[in-house]
Backbone as ProteinMPNN parsed JSONL, in Angstrom:
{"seq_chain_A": "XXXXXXXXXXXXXXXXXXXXXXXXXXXXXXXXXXXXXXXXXXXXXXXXXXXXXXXXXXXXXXXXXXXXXXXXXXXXXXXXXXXXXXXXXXXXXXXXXXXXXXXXXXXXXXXXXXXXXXX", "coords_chain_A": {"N_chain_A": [[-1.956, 3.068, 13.654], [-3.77, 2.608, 10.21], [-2.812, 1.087, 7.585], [-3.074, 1.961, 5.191], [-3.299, 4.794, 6.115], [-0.641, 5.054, 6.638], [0.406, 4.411, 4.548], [-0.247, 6.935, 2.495], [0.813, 9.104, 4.094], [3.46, 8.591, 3.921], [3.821, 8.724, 1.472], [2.707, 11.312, 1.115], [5.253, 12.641, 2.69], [6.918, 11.951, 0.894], [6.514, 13.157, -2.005], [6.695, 15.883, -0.642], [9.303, 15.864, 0.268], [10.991, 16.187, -2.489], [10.383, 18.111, -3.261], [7.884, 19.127, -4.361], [5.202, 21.226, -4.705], [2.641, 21.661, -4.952], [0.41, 19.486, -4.569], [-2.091, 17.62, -3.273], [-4.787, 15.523, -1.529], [-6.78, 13.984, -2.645], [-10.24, 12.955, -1.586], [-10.574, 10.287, -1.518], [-7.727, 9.708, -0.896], [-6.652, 9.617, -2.723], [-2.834, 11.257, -4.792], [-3.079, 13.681, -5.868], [-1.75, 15.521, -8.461], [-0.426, 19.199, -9.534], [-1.764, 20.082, -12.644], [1.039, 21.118, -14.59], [1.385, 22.771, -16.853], [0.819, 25.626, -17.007], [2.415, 26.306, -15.372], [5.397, 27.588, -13.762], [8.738, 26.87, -14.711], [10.131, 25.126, -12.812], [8.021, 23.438, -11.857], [8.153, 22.189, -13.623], [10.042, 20.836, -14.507], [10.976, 19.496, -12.064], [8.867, 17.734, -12.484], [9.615, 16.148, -14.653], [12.293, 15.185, -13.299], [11.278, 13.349, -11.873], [9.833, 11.878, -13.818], [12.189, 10.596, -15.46], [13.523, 9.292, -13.033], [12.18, 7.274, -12.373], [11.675, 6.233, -14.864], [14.471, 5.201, -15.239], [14.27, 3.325, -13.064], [12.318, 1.229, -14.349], [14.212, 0.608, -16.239], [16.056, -0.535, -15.225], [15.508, -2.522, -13.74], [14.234, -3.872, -16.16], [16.631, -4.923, -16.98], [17.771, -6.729, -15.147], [15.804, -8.638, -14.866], [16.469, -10.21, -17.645], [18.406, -12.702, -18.488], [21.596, -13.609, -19.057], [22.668, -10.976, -18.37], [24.801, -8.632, -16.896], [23.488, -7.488, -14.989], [24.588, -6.062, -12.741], [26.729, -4.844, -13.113], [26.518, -2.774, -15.003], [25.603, 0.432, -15.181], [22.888, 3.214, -14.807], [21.978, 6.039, -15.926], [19.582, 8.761, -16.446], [18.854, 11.273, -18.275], [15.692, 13.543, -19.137], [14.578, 11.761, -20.424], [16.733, 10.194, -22.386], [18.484, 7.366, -21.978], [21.767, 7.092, -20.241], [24.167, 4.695, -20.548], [26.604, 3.304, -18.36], [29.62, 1.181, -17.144], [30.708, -1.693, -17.347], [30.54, -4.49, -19.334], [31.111, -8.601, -20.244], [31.487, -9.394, -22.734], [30.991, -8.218, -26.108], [28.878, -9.522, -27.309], [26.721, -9.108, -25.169], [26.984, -6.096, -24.342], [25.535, -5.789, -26.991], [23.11, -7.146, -26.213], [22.334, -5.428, -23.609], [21.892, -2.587, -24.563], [20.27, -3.104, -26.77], [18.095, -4.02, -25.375], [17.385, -1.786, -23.489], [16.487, 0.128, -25.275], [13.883, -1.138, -26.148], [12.226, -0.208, -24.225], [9.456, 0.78, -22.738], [9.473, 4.555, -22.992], [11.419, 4.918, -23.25], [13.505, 7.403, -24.649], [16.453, 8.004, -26.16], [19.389, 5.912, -26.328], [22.376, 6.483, -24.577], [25.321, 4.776, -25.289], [27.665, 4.26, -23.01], [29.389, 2.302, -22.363], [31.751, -0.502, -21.39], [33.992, -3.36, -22.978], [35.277, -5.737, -21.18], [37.632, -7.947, -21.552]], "CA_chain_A": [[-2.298, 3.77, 12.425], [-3.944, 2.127, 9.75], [-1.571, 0.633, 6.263], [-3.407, 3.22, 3.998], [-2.984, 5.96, 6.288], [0.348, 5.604, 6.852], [1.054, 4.964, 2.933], [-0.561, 7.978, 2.135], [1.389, 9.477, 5.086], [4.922, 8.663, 3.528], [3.582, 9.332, -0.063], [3.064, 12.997, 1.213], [6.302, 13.311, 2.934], [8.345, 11.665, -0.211], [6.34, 14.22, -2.356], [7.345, 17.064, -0.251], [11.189, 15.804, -0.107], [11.13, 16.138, -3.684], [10.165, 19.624, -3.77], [6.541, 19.109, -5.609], [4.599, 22.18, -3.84], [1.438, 21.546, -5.565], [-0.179, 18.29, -4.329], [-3.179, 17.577, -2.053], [-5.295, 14.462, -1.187], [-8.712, 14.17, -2.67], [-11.534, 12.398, -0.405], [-9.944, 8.552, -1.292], [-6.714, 9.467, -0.112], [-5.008, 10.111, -4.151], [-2.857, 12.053, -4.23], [-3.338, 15.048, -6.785], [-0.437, 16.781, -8.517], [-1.527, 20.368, -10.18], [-1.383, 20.339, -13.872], [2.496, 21.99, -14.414], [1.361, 23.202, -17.776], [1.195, 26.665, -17.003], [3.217, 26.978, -14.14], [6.829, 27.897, -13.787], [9.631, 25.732, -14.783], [10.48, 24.486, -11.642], [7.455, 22.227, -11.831], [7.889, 21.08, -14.861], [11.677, 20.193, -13.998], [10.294, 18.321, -11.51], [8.313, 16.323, -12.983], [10.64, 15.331, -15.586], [13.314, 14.433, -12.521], [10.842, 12.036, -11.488], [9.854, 10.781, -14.539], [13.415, 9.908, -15.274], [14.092, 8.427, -12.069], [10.751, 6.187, -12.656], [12.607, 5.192, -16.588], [15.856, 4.433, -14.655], [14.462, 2.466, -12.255], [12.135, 0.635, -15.302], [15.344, 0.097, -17.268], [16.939, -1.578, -14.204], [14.106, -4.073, -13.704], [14.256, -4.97, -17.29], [17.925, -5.39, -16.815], [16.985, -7.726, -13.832], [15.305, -9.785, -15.103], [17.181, -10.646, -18.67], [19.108, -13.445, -18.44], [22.714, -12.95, -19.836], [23.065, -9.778, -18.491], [25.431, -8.459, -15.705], [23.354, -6.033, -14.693], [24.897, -5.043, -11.653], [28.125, -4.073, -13.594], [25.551, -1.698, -15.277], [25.135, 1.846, -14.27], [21.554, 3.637, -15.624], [20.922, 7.227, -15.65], [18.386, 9.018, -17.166], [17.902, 12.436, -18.4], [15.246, 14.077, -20.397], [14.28, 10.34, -21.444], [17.965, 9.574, -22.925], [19.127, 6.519, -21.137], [23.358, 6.783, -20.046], [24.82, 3.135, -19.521], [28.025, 2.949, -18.126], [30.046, 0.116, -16.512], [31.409, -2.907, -18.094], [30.039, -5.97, -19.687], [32.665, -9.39, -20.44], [31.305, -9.48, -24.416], [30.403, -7.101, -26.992], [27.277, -9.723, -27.483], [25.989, -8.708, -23.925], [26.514, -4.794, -24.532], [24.459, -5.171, -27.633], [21.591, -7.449, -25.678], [22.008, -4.511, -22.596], [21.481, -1.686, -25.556], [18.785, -3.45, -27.478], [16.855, -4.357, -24.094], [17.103, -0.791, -23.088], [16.279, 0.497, -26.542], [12.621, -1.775, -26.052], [11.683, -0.229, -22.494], [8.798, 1.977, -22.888], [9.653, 5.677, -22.9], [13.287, 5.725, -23.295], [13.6, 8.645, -26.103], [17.728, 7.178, -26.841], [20.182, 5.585, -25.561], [23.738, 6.599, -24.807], [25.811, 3.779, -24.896], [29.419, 4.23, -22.898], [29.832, 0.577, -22.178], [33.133, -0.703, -21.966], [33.884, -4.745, -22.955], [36.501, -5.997, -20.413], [37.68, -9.04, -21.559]], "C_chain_A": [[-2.559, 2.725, 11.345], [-3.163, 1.92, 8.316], [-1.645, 1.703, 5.887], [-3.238, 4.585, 4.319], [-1.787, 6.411, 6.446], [1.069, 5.676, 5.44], [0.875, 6.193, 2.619], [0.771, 9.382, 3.322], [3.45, 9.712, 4.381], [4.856, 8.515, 2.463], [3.943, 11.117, 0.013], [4.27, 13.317, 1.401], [7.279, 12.88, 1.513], [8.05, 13.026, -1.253], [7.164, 15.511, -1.892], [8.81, 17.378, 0.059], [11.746, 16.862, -1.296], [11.231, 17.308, -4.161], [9.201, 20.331, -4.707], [5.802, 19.678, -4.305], [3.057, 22.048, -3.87], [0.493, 20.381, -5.721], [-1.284, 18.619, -3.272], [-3.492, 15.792, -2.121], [-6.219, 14.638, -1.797], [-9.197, 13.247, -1.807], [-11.225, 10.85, -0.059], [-9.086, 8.642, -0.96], [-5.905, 9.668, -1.217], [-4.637, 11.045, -4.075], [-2.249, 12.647, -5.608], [-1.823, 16.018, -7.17], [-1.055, 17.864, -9.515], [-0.853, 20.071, -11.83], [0.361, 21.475, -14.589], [1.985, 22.665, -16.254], [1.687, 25.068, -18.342], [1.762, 27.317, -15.911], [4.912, 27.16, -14.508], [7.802, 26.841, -14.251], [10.152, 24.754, -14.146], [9.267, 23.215, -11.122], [7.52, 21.415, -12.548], [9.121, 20.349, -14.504], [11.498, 19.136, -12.74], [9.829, 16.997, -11.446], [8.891, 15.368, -13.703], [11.547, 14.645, -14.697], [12.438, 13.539, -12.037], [9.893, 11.155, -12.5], [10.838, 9.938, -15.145], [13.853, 9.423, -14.441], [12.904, 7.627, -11.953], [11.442, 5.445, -14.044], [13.604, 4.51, -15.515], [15.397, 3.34, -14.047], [13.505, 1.206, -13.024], [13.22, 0.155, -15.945], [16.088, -0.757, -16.344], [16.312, -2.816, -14.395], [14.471, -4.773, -14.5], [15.791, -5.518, -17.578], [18.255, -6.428, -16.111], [16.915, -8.656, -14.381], [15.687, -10.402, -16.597], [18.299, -11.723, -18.192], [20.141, -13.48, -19.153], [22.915, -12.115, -19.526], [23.806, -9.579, -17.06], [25.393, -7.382, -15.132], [23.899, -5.481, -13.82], [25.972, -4.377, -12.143], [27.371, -2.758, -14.837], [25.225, -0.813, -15.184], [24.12, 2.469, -15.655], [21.621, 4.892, -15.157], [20.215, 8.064, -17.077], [18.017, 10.785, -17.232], [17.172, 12.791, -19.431], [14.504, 13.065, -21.423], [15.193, 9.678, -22.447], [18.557, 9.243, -21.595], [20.747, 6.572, -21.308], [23.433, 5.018, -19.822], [26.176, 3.738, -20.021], [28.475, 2.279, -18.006], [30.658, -0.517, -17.575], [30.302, -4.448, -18.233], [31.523, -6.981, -20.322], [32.572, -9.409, -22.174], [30.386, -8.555, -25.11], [28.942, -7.908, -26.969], [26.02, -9.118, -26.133], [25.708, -7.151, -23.959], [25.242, -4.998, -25.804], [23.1, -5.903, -27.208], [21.05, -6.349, -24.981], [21.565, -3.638, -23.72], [20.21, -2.334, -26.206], [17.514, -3.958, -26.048], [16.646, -2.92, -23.676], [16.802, 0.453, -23.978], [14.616, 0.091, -26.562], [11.841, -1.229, -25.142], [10.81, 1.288, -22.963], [8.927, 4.0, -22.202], [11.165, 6.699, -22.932], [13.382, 6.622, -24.938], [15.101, 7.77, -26.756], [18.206, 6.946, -25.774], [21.373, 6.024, -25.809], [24.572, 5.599, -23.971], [27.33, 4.047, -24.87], [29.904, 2.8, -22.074], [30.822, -0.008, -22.332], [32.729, -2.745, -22.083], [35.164, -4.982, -21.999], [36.115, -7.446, -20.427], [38.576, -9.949, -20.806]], "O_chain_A": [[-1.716, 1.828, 11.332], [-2.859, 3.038, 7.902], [-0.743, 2.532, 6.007], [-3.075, 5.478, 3.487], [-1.5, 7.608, 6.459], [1.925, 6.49, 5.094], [1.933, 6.782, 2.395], [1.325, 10.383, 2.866], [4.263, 10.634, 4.44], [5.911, 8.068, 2.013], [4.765, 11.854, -0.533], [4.757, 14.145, 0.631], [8.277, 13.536, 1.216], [8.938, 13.86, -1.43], [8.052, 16.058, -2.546], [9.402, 18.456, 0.124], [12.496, 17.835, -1.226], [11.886, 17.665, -5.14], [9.296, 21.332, -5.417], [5.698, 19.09, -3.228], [2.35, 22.309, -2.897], [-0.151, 20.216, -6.756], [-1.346, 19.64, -2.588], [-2.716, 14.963, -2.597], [-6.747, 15.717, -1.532], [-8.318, 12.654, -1.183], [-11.421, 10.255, 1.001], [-8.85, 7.606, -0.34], [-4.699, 9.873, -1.078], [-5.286, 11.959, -3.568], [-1.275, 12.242, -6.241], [-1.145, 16.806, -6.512], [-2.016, 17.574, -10.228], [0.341, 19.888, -12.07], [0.226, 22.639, -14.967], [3.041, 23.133, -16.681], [2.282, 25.588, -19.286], [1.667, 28.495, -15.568], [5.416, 26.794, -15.57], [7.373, 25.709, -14.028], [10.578, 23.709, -14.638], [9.485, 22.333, -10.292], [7.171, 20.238, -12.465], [9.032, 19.159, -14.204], [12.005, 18.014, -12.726], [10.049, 15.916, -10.901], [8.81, 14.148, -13.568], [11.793, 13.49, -15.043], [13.1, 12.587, -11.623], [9.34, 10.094, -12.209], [10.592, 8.756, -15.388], [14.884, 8.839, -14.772], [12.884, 7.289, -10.769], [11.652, 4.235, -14.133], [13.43, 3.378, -15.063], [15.958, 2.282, -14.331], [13.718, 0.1, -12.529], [13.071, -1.024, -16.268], [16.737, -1.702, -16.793], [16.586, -3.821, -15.051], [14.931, -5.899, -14.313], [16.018, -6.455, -18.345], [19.173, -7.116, -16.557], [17.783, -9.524, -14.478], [14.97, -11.389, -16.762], [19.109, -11.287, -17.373], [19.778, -13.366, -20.324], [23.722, -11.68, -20.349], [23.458, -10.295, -16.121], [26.251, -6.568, -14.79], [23.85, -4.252, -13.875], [26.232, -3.284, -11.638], [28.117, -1.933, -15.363], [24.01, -0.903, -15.004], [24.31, 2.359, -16.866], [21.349, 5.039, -13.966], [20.374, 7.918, -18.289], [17.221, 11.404, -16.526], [17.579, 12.571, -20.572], [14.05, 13.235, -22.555], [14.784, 8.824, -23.233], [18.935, 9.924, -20.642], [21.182, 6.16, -22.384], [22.789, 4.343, -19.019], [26.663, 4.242, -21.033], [28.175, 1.682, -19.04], [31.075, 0.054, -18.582], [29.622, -5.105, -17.444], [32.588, -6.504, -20.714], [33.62, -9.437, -22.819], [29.262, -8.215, -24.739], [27.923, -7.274, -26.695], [24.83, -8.829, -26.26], [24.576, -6.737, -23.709], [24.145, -4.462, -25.643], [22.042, -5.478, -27.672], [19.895, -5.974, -25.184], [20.434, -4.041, -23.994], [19.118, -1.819, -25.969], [16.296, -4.13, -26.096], [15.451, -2.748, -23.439], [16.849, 1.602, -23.539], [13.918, 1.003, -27.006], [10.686, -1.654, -25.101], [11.237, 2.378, -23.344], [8.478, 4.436, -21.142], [11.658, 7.821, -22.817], [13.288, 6.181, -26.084], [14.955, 6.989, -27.696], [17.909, 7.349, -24.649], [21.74, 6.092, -26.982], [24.658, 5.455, -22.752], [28.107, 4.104, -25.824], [30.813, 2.641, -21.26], [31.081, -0.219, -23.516], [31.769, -3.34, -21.593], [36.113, -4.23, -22.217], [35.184, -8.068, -19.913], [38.479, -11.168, -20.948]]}, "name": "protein", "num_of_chains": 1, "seq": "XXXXXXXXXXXXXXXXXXXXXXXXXXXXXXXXXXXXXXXXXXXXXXXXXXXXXXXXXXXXXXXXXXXXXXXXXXXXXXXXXXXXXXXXXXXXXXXXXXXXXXXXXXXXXXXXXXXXXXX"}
């Protein structure tokens, strides 16, 4: 089976995990989600759970890759476009780099910062 067919292949099935009813393929192989505008809530809810788990996993990255930061002691979730951090950082200066780096990350609406310092 060829790369593209099998991407497309385990694009569809992650789609249809997800519980997004309303997709197809067009002729290149993209793959089409229906406008949720006037559909039921359950698409729109949808969409939002995977545009918040697309932020989260943006806010990680940029957590990543900051130097000073301990991201793995870090926990990210994301609803509605208000970022949670949890976990622990060793200095208040590091919570307020983690907060102001995840304050910068395109599309985060706010942040709620429950960050403990454990010194």
């Amino acid at each position: 089976m060829k790369q593209s067919n099998l991407l497309k292949l385990i694009m569809a099935g992650a789609l249809a995990t997800t519980g997004i009813a309303a997709h197809a393929l067009d002729q290149g192989g993209i793959i089409k989600i229906a406008d949720s505008s006037g559909a039921s809530g359950v698409m729109s809810d949808t969409g939002r759970k995977i545009d918040d788990s697309a932020l989260t996993a943006k806010v990680k990255a940029e957590l990543l890759a900051k130097k000073d930061v301990p991201s793995t002691k870090v926990h990210v979730t994301t609803r509605q476009g208000v970022v949670h951090l949890t976990g622990s950082v060793p200095q208040s200066a590091q919570r307020t780099l983690v907060v102001d780096t995840v304050k910068g990350v395109d599309g985060v609406v706010d942040v709620k910062d429950d960050l403990k310092v454990m010194k």
